[in-house]
N, C-alpha and C positions, 0 to 999 in steps of 0.2 A: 504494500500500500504506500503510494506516493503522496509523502503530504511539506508544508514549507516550514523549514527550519528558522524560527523569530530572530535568533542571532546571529545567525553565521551569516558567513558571507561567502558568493560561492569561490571555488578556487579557478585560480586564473591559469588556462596551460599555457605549459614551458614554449619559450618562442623557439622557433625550431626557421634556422637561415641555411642558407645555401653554403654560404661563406663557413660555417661552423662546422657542415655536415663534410666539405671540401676538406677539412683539413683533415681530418679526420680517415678519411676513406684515403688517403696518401702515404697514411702511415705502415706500419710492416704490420704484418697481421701479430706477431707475437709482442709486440709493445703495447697493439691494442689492446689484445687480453688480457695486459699487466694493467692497464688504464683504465679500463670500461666501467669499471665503478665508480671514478671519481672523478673521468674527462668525458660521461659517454653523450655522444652528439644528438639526446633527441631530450636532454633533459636530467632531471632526479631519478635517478634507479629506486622503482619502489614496487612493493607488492599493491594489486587493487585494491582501491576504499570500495567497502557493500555500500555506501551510503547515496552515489548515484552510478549511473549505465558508465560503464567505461567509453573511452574514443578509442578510437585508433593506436593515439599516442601512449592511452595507458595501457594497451595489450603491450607494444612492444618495450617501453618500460618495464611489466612483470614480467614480461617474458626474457628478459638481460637479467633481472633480481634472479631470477628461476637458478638461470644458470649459474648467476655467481656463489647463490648459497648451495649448488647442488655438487659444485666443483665440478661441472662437466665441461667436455669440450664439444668444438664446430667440429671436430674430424667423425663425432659418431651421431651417426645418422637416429640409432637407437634410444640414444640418451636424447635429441634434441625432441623425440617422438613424445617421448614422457613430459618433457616438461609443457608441452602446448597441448597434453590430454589433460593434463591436472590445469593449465590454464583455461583452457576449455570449459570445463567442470567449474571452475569459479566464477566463471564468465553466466554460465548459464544458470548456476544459483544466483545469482546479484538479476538478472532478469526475471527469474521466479520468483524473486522475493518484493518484484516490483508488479507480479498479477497480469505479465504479459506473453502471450503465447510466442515459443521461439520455434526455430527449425532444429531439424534431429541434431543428436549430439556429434555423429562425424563431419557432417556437413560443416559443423561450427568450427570443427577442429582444421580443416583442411582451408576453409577462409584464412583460419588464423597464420594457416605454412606457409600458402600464397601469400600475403601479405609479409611476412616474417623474408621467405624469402626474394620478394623483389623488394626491400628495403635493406638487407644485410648482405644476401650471398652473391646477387647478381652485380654491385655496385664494381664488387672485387675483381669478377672476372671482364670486366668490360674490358675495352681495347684504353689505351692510351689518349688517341685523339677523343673519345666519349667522354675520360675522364677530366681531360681539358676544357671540358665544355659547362660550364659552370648552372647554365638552362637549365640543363638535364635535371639534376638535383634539386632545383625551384621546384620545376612540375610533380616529380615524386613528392615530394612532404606538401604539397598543396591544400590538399583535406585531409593530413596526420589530425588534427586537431576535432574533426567530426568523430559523429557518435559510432563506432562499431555496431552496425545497426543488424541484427539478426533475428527480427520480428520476424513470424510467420505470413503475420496481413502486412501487404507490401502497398495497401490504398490511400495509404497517410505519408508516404513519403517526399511525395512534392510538396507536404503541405506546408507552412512556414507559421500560421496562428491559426486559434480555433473559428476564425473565419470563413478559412478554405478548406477546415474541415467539416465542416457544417456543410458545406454545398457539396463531401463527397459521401456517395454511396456507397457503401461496402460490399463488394460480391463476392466475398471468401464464407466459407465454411464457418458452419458457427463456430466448432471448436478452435479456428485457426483466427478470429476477429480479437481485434483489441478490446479490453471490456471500455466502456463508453465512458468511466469514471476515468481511467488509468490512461485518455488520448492525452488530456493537457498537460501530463506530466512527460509523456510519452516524447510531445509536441518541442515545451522546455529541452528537454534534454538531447532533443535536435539544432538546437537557436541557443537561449541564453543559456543554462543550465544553470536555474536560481534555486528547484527544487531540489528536495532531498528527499530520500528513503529513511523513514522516520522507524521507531522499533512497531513490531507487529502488533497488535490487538486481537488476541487469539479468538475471543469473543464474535469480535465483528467482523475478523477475516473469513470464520466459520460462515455467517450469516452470508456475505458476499459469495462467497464459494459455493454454496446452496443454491442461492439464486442463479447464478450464471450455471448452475448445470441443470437446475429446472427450463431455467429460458433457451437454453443448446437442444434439452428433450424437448420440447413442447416446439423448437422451430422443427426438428428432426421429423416430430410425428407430421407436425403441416407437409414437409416435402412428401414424407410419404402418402401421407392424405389426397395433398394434390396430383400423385404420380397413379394412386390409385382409380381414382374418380374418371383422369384421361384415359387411362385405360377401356375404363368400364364404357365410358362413354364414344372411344372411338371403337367396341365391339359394338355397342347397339346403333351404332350410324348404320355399318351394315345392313343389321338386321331389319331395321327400320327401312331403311332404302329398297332394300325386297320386298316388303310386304307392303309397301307404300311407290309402285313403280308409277302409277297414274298420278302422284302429288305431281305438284306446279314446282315442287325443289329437286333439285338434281342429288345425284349421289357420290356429291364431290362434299367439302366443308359445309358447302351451306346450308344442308338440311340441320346442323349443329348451329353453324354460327352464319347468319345472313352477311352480305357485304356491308363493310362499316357505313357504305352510304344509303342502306337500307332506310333510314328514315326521309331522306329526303326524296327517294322512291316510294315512300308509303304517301309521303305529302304530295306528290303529282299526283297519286293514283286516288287521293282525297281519302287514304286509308291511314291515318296514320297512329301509330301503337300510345296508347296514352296508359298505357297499364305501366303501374307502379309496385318497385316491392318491397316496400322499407324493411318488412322484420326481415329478409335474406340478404341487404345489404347493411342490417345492425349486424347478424352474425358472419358476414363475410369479411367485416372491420375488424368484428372480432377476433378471429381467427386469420387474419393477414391474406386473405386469397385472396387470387390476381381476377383482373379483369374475364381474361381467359375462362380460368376455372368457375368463374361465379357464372359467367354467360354459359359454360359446358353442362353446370346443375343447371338452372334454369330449363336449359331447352330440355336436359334429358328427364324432369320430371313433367313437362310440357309432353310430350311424349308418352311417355307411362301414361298417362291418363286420358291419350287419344287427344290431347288439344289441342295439339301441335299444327300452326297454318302459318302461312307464306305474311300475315295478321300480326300475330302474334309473338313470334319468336326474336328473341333478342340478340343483337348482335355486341362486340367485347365493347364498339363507341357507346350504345346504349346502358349498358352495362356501366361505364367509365363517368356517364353523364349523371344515372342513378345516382351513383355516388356520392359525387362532389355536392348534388343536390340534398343528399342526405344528411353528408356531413354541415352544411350550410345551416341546416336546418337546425340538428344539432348545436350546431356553437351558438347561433340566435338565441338557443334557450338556455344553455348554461350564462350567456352573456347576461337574461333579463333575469338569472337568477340572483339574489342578493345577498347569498351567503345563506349556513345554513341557520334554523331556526332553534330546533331540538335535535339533539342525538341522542339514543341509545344506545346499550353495549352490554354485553353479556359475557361470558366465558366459562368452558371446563376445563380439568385436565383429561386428556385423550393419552393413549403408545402414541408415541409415535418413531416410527422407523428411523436410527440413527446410523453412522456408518458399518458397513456392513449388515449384518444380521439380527443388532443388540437393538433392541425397543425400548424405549423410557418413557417417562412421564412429564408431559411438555404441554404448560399451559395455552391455547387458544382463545383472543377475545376476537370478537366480531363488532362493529359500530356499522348502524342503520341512522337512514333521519328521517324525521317526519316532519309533515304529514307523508304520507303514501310509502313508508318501509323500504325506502331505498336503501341499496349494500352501498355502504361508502370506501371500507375499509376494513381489512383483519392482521392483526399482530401478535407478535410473540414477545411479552414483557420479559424481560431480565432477570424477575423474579415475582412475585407473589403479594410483594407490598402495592399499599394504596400508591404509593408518589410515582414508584416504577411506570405504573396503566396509565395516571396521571401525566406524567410526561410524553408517553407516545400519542394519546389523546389530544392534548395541545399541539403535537406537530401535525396529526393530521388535521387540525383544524387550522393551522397555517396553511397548509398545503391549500385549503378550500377557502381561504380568506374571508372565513367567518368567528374570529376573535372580537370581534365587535357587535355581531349579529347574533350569537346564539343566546339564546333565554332559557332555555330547558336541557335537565339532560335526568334521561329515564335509567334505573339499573335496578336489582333484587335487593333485599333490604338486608343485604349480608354486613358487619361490619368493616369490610374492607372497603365497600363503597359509599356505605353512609355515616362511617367513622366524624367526630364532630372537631377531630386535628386531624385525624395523618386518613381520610376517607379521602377515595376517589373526589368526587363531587367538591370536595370542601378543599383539599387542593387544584382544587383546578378551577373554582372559583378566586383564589389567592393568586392563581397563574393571570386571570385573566384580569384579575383588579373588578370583579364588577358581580353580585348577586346571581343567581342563577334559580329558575323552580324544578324544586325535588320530584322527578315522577318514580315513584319506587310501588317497585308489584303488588299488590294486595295479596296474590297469589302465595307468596313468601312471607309475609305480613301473618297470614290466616294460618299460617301453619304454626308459628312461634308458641302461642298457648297451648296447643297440644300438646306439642314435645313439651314444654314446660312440667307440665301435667303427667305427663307417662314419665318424667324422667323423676316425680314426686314419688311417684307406686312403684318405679322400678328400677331404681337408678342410674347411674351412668351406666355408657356402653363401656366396652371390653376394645372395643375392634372397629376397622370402617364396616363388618359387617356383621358384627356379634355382640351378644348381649350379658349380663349378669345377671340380672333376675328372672325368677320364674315367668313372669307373661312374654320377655325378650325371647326367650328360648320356645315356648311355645308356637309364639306367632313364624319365628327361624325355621324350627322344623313342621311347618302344617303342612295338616294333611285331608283333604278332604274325607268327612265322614259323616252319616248319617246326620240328617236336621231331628234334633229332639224336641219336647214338648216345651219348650221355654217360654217364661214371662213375656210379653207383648213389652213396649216401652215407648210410650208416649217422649211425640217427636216431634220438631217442626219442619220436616220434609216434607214436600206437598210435591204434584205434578209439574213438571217443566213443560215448556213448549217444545214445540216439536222440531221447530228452527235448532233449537237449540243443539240438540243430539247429533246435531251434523258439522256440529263443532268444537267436540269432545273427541277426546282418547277412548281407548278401551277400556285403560286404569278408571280413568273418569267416567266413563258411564257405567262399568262395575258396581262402584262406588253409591253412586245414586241410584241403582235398582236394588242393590242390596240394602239401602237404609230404607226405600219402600216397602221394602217387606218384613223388615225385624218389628216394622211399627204396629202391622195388625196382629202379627202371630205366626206360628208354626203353618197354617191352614193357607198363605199367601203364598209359599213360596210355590214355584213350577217345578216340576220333575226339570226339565229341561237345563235349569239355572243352579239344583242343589247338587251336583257332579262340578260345577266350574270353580278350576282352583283361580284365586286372585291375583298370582301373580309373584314372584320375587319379592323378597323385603331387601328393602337397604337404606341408609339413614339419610338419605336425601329423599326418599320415596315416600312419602309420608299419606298421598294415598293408597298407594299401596298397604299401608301397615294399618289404616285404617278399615280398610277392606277385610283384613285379617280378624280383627277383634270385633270386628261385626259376626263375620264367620264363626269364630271362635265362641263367641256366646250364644249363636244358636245352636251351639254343640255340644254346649253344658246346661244339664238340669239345674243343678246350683252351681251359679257362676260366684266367684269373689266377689268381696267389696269392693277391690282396684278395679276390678272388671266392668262389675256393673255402674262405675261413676264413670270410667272412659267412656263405654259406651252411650251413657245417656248424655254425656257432652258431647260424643261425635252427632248424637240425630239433632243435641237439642241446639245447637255452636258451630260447629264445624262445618257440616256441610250446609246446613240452610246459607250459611256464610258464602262458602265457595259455588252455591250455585246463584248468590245474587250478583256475587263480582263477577260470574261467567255473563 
């Protein structure tokens, strides 16, 4: 990771003359090698700094340090092998450590011998009158002083500011692309070289490194998506073309794609195509495909469905015009938007897949806005505290330049978001300087008395899924069994609407059939319904574990005293609760 070093300043290389390099090369070869570490002509003999990309000058720098601390000589071909593999090898750690893909490792090595030897071996054997010639050795050391550039993506190389690379497109392979973060340092270290290779951040290198091999997969799957589709689609032109030999389209391209001036041929013909398709150029955005490929689906589900005419069918300008029309569209509306108003945010711990094989436990939030539950955004906090969420939450709302506009923000009423110092909400109103209204779930709200409650009759838990007292352990291992002749328990559960039910879980509509029947008696329930087990318990499930002790007391003739107060606070508390906030 390339980042600027606040005090340094950068280092300036060795000036490197003709006149210097002249004298030098006159000498007898055996006085050189007694000299070269303290008269040697391109500079300071030194090993490479990792701190920025070497040049030129500093390969052949290391590579005279190599030799002189390795005591070898120019006469063995073997020894000078080693020392530009282990230069090599340094070379390409110092580019790795800067997040930039390079070319293979012999390829690196063999730059370095070419270069190595037309600036050392060939000067020696020239002729006399070459050596008289003072030119010659200007031109050589010309661009000593440039970057030893051994990037993979060769599309940034003319470029001189982030200017000219903004106007360049990248046609390399994703794994072979510069990452977009790492061009401007890339850029410096072409021109001034002000930046530095700052120490790593194991953290965020990680997170970076993720990303770019998600976004390498996901452009990977497109090529193959789009390879597959042409495919499919240039068999069924075929087929199509045979069983369609009296259409008006021939059985060249155009039964796929019409000629791009198709439209102004629909416009003579006073036919012209006004069909529009915005959701297949939202997901064609989405997904990066070309003109080509979006007009290739189009026509071939045009096709599939027999709708296919000389009408209808879109050609890649059409296609190309959708678009820009789309996107037009688009930005009109984010433009009249005014920042957001409310956010929401949520989050579990999930596995998730770490390198290699090993799964852990990795928190996911999600942020929506309202009104209309738009996805804004999802992150992976640092850790589990209020301020950690808190901070990523203020950048995406920089990101949306709505530090100034937001008034609400909704989350579950856990204390890490409703905390009244170190809560989400309550820092991030301190972030923003300015009040905020609390939307917090009722849903999570409605449940805190009960656990309260059970946790009076039954104590703490043991476990994230286990219990110490007798009813924990009960409700843990139930088991569906006979419904017994049990007490009736006046409730205030009544009928719901029927709307309603189509907006429930299965936990949740469990839940409410079964309190409708604990209330008249044994004589209520259905064959149908006394075989259904409830479900899992687990200390987040809390209807679930309600659904249990409901069960659980139609299954004792004499239930407990903890028994039968839970229960007559679930019919008489709890759920009339949870079905007026539904």
């Amino acid at each position: 990771m390339a980042s600027t070093s606040g005090g340094l300043t950068p280092r300036t290389p060795a000036t490197v003359t003709a006149k210097g390099l002249w004298k030098q090369t006159v000498q007898s070869d055996a006085r050189l090698r007694r000299r070269r570490k303290t008269n040697f002509p391109f500079g300071t003999v030194q090993p490479l700094r990792t701190t920025q990309l070497p040049t030129a000058l500093d390969i052949i720098c290391a590579y005279d340090d190599g030799k002189n601390s390795s005591c070898l000589r120019y006469t063995s071909r073997n020894d000078k092998s080693k020392v530009i593999h282990q230069l090599g090898q340094t070379t390409l750690d110092i580019w790795k450590k800067a997040s930039i893909p390079t070319i293979k490792d012999h390829s690196v090595e063999m730059k370095i011998m070419r270069m190595i030897d037309a600036m050392f071996d060939k000067p020696f054997k020239l002729k006399e009158k070459q050596k008289a010639d003072p030119g010659f050795m200007t031109a050589k050391c010309k661009n000593i002083d440039k970057l030893f550039d051994i990037a993979k993506c060769g599309c940034y190389r003319g470029c001189q500011n982030m200017e000219e690379a903004q106007q360049v497109k990248c046609q390399c392979q994703p794994s072979h692309k510069i990452p977009e973060k790492e061009i401007p340092y890339y850029l410096d270290q072409k021109s001034e070289r002000k930046l530095y290779i700052s120490s790593v951040d194991l953290t965020a290198a990680k997170g970076v490194r993720e990303r770019e091999q998600r976004k390498i997969a996901q452009e990977e799957r497109q090529l193959l998506e789009g390879k597959r589709v042409q495919d499919e689609t240039d068999r069924s032109r075929s087929t199509i073309v045979t069983e369609s030999s009296n259409a008006s389209y021939s059985s060249d391209q155009s039964d796929i794609f019409p000629p791009d001036n198709s439209e102004e041929v629909m416009k003579q013909g006073n036919k012209i195509n006004l069909e529009e398709f915005p959701n297949t150029m939202m997901i064609a955005k989405r997904y990066n495909a070309s003109t080509r490929q979006t007009a290739a689906f189009i026509n071939a589900v045009l096709q599939d469905l027999n709708m296919a005419t000389t009408e209808n069918l879109v050609s890649r300008k059409k296609v190309r015009n959708m678009m820009d029309r789309y996107g037009k569209k688009e930005a009109r509306i984010n433009k009249e938007k005014k920042g957001l108003l409310c956010i929401k945010f949520d989050g579990r711990k999930d596995k998730t897949l770490q390198d290699g094989n090993r799964f852990s436990q990795e928190e996911h939030v999600t942020v929506v806005a309202e009104p209309g539950g738009q996805n804004i955004d999802h992150f992976t906090p640092s850790s589990g505290e209020g301020r950690d969420i808190a901070n990523e939450i203020v950048a995406i709302l920089d990101e949306h330049d709505s530090q100034s506009t937001l008034q609400a923000m909704g989350a579950d009423g856990t204390s890490v978001n409703t905390g009244k110092f170190n809560g989400v909400i309550r820092i991030t109103e301190e972030r923003l300087q300015c009040p905020l209204q609390w939307i917090i779930c009722l849903l999570h709200f409605n449940e805190l008395p009960l656990r309260k409650l059970f946790e009076y009759y039954d104590g703490q838990t043991s476990g994230p899924q286990t219990f110490k007292g007798s009813l924990g352990k009960l409700i843990q291992n139930f088991k569906v069994l006979p419904i017994l002749n049990y007490q009736p328990v006046r409730g205030s559960v009544s009928e719901v609407e029927d709307g309603l039910w189509n907006n429930l879980s299965n936990d949740q509509c469990y839940l409410i059939k079964i309190a409708l029947f604990i209330q008249p008696g044994p004589q209520s329930f259905p064959p149908s319904f006394m075989m259904r087990h409830p479900g899992p318990v687990h200390h987040a499930r809390w209807v679930t574990k309600a659904s249990c002790l409901l069960c659980l007391y139609a299954q004792e003739e004499n239930p407990t005293h903890p028994l039968q107060h839970l229960v007559g606070f679930i019919l008489k508390v709890y759920v009339p609760s949870f079905v007026q906030i539904k």
